[in-house]
N, C-alpha and C positions, 0 to 999 in steps of 0.2 A: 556866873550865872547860878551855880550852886547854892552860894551865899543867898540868893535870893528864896531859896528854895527851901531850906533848911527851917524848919520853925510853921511851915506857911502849911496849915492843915488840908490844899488841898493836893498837895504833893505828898509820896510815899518813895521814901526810898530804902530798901534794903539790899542784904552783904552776904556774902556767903564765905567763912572764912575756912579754910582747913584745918581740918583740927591734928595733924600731922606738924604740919610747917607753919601755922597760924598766918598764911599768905591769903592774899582777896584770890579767891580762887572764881566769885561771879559778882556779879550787881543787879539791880533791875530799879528802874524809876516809872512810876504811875503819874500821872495827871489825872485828877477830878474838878473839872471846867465850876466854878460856880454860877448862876444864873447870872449874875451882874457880867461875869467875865465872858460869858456865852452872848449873851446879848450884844457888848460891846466889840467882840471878834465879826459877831454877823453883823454889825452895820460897818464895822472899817470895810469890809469884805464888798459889799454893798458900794461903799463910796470908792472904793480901789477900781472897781470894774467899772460907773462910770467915769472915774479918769481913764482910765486906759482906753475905754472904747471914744472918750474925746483924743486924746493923744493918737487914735489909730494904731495901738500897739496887736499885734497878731495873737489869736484865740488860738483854744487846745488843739493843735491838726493842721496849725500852719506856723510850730514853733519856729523862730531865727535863733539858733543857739546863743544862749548867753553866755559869758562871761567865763561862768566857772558850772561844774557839772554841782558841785552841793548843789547851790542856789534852783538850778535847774529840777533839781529831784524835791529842792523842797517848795517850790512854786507849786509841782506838781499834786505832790501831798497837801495841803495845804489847800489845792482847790479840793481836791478828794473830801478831804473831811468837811468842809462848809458845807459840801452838797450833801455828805450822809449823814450829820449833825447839826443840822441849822435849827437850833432853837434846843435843840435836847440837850438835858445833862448825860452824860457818856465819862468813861474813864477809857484815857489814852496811854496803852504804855509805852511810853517813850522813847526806853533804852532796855535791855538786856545783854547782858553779855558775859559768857564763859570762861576763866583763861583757855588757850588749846590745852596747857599742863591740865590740866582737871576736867575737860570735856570726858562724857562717857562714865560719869560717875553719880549723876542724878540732881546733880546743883540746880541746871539749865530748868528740869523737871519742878524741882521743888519753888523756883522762882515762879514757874508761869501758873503754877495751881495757889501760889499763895495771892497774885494778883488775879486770876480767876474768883474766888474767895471775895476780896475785896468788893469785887464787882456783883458778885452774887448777892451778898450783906447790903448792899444800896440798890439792888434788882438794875442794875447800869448795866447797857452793853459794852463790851469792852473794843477798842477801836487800836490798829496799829499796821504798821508797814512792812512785813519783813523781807530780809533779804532770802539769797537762794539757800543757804547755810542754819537758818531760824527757822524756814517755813515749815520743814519737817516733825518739830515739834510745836508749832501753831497746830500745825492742823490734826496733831495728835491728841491736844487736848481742846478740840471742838473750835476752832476759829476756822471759819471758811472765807474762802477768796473771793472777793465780791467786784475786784477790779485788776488790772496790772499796768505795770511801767518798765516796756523792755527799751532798753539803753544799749545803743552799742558802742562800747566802750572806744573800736578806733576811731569814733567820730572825737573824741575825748583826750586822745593820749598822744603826743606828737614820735611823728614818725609809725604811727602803729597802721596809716594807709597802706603806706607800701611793703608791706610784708603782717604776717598773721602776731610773731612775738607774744601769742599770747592772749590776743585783745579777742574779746568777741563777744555776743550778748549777754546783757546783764539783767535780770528779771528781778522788779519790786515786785510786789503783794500788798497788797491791799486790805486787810484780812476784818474782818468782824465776830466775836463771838457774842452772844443773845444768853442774858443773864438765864440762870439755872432757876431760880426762885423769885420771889414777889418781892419789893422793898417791904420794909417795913412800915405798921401802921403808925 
């Protein structure tokens, strides 16, 4: 998937290396949707939901668990964003992530203000999912919750009915932050 990304202006990805151990100590990947790709997402989206509603497959509130919990969280996502970006260009970050060796050291910080930046520079709102672990600094640098997806993990993890082991809610975020400045003219 990478490969496909690498080269493709409207993907951003960057690294945070230690300059100690020279180890990937964080990452972060941006999406910026182009209008062809926006448009083309909203009609698949469009022709998916009426198959489903021919097929009689169950809406958000009367899910049948599927399969595997990914898929389930990204169905979910997935509807979230068509409903708050139907038609808009928006920048989605994708992915972020810390090692724990280097959490606490302003990596995590310097990633979400450099894709903040981004979004600022093209006046794009910036759109993304975080877990319980990320949210803290979402919403430290101006992303607010605009939806959530609690999961309970023993519905998910075999054997985890019958006793606690650990298993217990799991909360997405939804988050949106609202560009700081104007695109440009």
């Amino acid at each position: 998937m990478l490969e496909g990304q690498v080269g493709d202006p409207s993907w951003t990805h960057i690294k945070a290396i230690d300059k100690k151990t020279g180890e990937l100590a964080a990452w972060a990947s941006w999406n910026t949707l182009t209008d062809a790709e926006i448009r083309e997402r909203d009609e698949k989206a469009v022709a998916k939901k009426s198959v489903d509603v021919e097929k009689g497959e169950l809406g958000k509130g009367e899910f049948d668990f599927p399969p595997g919990l990914p898929m389930f969280v990204q169905a979910d996502t997935d509807s979230w964003l068509e409903r708050w970006t139907r038609g808009q260009r928006h920048v989605q970050c994708k992915a972020l992530f810390t090692d724990p060796l280097f959490q606490g050291q302003g990596m995590g910080n310097a990633l979400v203000e450099h894709g903040n930046r981004l979004a600022d520079a093209a006046g794009l709102p910036i759109f993304l999912q975080a877990s319980p672990y990320g949210y803290p600094i979402y919403e430290k640098h101006g992303f607010e919750t605009v939806q959530c997806l609690d999961v309970d993990l023993r519905e998910w993890a075999k054997g985890a009915r019958s006793g606690d082991k650990g298993f217990g809610n799991y909360r997405f975020r939804y988050m949106v932050r609202l560009p700081r400045t104007l695109p440009a003219s």
